[in-house]
C-alpha positions, 0 to 999 in steps of 0.5 A, spaced: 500 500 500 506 504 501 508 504 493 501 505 491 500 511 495 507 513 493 504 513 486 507 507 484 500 504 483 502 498 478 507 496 483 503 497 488 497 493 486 502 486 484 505 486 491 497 486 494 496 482 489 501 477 491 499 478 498 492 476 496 494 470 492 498 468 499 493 468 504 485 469 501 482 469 508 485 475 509 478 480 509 484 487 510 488 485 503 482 483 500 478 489 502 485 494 500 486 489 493 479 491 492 480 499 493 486 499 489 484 495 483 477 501 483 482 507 483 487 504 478 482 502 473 479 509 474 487 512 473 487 508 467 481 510 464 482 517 465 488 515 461 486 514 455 481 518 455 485 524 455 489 521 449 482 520 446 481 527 446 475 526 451 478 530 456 471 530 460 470 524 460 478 524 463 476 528 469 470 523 471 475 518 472 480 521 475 474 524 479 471 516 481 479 514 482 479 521 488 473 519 491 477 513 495 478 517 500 481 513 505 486 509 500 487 517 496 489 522 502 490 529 500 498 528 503 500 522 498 504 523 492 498 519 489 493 525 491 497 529 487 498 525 481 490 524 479 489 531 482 494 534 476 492 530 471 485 532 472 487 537 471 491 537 465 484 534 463 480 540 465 485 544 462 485 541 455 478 542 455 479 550 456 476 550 464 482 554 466 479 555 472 477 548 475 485 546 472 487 552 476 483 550 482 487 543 482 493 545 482 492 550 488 489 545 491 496 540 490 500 545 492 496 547 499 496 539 501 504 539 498 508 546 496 514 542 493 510 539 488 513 542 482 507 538 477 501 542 480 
């Protein structure tokens, strides 16, 4: 979960998966593998999108993939990484304001991010 949080999602998510694979009784691996695997797709999704050109969409799935807050705390490199890629969407879709309000949002919760 530490690399996940780091922004290392792939990593991140193999590692709980291998944790899973070893011991499926484990309600907490399970519970945590789940939220990943949701935030993930979501960053993924969003991904595309925006290499789509469908920039709203983009910033619905990095919305949904914000929205698991107890795996996406706003002090987390992870936090910081859908936040500015949310708003690169929203900034390639003309909403300068939304962009900007993410960014500032970054760097209130991290000052050294140099992304945002």
């Amino acid at each position: 979960a530490i690399l996940y949080l780091a922004g290392e999602t792939e990593k991140g998510l193999h590692l709980l998966q291998d944790a899973y694979a070893r011991d499926k009784e484990n309600k907490p691996i399970k519970q945590e593998l789940q939220q990943c695997h949701r935030t993930h797709t979501s960053l993924a999704k969003g991904r595309s999108c925006v290499k789509r050109g469908r920039y709203m969409e983009a910033v619905e799935h990095f919305t949904a993939a914000m929205k698991e807050k107890t795996l996406v705390p706003e002090k987390t490199p992870l936090f910081a990484m859908v936040r500015c890629e949310r708003a690169e969407a929203w900034m390639l879709s003309q909403n300068f304001i939304q962009a900007l309000k993410d960014c500032e949002d970054v760097i209130a919760s991290q000052p050294e991010n140099a992304t945002a």
